[in-house]
Phi, psi and omega in degrees: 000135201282116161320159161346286207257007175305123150308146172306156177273183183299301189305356190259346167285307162340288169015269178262021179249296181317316179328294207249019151297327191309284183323318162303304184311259208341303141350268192312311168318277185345315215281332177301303183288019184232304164327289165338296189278327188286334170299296173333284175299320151331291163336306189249048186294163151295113184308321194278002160317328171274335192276325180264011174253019174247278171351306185295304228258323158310261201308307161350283186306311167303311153314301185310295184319297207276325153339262211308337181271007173257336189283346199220019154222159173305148173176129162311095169312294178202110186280315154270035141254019201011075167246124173239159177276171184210182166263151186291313139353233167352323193260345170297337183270339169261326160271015171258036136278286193321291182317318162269008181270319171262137174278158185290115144312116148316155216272326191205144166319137196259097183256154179260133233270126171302147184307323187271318187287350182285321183306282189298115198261344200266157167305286163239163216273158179302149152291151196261320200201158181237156196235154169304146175085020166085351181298148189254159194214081237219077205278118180259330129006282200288333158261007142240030172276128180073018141310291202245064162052262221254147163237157191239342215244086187348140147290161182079037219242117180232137189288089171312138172277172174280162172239156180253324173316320181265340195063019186218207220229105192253000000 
């Protein structure tokens, strides 16, 4: 074995010189065969592809002409309700003033979040009472009543807890 710091020898130059004509031909091969396959397919394409990729581009266009000619001409909507088409242009020009003469409103009054409900932090509220048999007693009514304006839910309202003793629900 050639020391460390020893020039290669001629076989390890041989070597690696074969090393990496291989790796090209291998490249080129690859590259050749990706060509290849791509002609293949290319080659057994659907003949009637073209003809419904002609068709498609035809409607296309024809879709596009009438868009623009609805955009850009005068024409009767339902003439006895008198609606008419206009070009968006003009009608962009009669209604943007209106728009800008009134400023935007909120759609409904906005309340601003109550003090307690900003306070309570938890899911549910402490309980109020413990009942015999582990029952929990929990008034959820009265301590979220009027956070979201209207409560659906009775006072007094009592919650079974998990029991751990039983492993079940009460």
């Amino acid at each position: 074995m050639p020391s460390p710091g020893a020039p290669p020898t001629p076989k390890q130059v041989l070597r690696h010189r074969l090393f990496v004509v291989t790796a090209i031909l291998v490249i080129g091969l690859f590259w050749m065969l990706t060509k290849w396959l791509a002609a293949q397919a290319a080659f057994e394409a659907d003949p009637g592809e073209a003809a419904r990729s002609e068709f498609r581009i035809k409607t296309l266009d024809a879709l596009r002409a009438e868009e623009k000619t609805k955009l850009e001409t005068f024409a009767w909507v339902d003439r006895a309700n008198g609606s008419v088409q206009i070009p968006i242009e003009l009608a962009m020009k009669l209604v943007l003033p209106e728009l800008r003469a009134n400023k935007p409103k909120p759609a409904f009054p906005i309340a601003t979040p109550s003090a307690r409900s900003s306070v309570s932090a938890g899911i549910l509220p402490a309980p109020s009472g413990i009942l015999p048999g582990g029952r929990q007693i929990i008034d959820l009514a009265s301590r979220d009543a009027g956070e979201y304006g209207q409560d659906a839910r009775a006072p007094g309202l009592s919650l079974p807890l998990w029991d751990d003793r039983k492993g079940s629900s009460q």
